[in-house]
N, C-alpha and C positions, 0 to 999 in steps of 0.2 A: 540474581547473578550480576555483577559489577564487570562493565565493559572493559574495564583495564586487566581482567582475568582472562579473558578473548581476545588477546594481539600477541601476535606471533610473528617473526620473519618466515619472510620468503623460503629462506632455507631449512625451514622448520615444516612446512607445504610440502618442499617435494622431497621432505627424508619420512615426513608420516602421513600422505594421500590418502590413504586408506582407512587411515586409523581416525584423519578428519571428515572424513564422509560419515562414516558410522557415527563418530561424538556430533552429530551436528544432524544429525538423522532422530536421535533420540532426544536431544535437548531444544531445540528451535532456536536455539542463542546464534547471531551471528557472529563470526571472528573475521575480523580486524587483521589483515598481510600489510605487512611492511619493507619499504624497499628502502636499504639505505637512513635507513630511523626513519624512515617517514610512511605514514599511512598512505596507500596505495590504492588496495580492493579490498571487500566488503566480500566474506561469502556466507550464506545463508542455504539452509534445506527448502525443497520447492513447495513444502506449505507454508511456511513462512512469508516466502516470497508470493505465493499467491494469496496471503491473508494481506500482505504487508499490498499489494498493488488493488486487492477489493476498496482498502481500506481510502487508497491516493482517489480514488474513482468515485468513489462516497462524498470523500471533501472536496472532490472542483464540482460534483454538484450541486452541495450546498452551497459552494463561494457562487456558483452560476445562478441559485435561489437565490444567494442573499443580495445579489448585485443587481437582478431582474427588479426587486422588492425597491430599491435605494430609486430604479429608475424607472418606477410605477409603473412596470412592465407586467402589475397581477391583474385580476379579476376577482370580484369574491367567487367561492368554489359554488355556491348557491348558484349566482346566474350561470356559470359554464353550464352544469347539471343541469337547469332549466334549456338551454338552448340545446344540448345535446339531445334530449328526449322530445323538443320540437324537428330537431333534424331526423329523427327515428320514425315519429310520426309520419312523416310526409313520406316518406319512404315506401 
């Protein structure tokens, strides 16, 4: 599906509300509202958007792994696991 098939004015929203809930319920496509020729808001169905924000949450992890890694912030996973099961020991 080609985003420039998903933009619509504003005035296009509140003559078919309803009719865009449903088309956006069954497709997962976001459409693109425009005010004035210009892009405005983004609206998307809430699996979308909750796949679309899983997804944001996934990559600042990994940018927060890859950044840890640059500033030799690791450990090999060996010793953690070795010190872990000395700290369970003692326990």
């Amino acid at each position: 599906m080609k985003l420039s098939s998903q933009i619509k004015p504003i005035s296009y929203l509140k003559a078919h509300a309803a009719e865009i809930v449903r088309n956006l319920s069954g497709q997962g496509g976001p459409l693109v509202i425009t005010q004035n020729g210009e892009a405005k808001v983004v609206i998307q169905d809430i699996d979308s958007y909750e796949q679309t924000q899983e997804t944001m949450a996934l990559l600042k992890i990994l940018a927060l792994g890859s950044r840890q890694i640059e500033e030799g912030k690791v450990q090999p996973a060996g010793d953690v696991i070795e010190r872990l099961r000395d700290r369970s020991k003692r326990r």
